[in-house]
N, C-alpha and C positions, 0 to 999 in steps of 0.2 A: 188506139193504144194510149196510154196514159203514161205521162212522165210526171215524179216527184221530185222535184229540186232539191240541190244538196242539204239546204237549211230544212229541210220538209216543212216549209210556210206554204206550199203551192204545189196543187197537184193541175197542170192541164192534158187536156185530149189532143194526141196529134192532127186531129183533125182541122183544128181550128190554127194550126202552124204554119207558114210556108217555106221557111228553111230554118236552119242552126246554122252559127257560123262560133268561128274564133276570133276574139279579137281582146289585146289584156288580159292575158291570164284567164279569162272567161268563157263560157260555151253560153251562148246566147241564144234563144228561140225569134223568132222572129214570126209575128200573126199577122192577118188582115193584109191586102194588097192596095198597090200606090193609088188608087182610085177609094177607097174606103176611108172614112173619117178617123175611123176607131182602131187602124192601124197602131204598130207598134215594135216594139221589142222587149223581153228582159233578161235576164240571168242568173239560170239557171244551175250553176255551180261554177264555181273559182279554184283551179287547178296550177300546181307548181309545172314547169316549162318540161317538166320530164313526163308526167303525168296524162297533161293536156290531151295529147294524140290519143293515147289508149283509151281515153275514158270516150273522146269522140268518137273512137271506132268501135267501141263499144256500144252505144247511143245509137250510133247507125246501122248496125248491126243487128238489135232487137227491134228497132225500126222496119229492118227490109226482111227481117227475118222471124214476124212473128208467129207466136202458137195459134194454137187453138183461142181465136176471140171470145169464144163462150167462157172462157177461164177468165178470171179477174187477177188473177194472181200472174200467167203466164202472157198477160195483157199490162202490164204495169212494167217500167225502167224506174226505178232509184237511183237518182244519180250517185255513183258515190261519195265516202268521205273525203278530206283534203289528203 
């Protein structure tokens, strides 16, 4: 699956993920695991304290809940606006 960040400067593949978290106002991806050089993290959209929750359960949601992978379309999260 593919996520687009709220700024849509970056689309990545979940696959290359290993968790999301919150932290600051922000929903953050997390890649690469503690033995890998090229580990990381970024962030992925910046949400007000009301917002935050629904838009992660949203994200996780089309995460554990996706369509048809043949679809590009039904394969992609947009995070959304602020």
């Amino acid at each position: 699956m593919w996520i687009v960040s709220q700024d849509k400067t970056t689309i990545v593949n979940t696959d290359t993920i290993a968790c999301f978290n919150i932290d600051n106002s922000q929903i953050w991806a997390t890649y690469g695991i503690a033995s890998e050089a090229d580990n990381g993290y970024f962030s992925i959209g910046k949400y007000s304290d009301k917002q935050i929750y629904d838009v992660f359960r949203q994200l996780t949601n089309a995460i554990t809940n996706q369509m048809d992978a043949s679809s590009f379309l039904s394969n992609k999260f947009e995070m959304p606006g602020e």
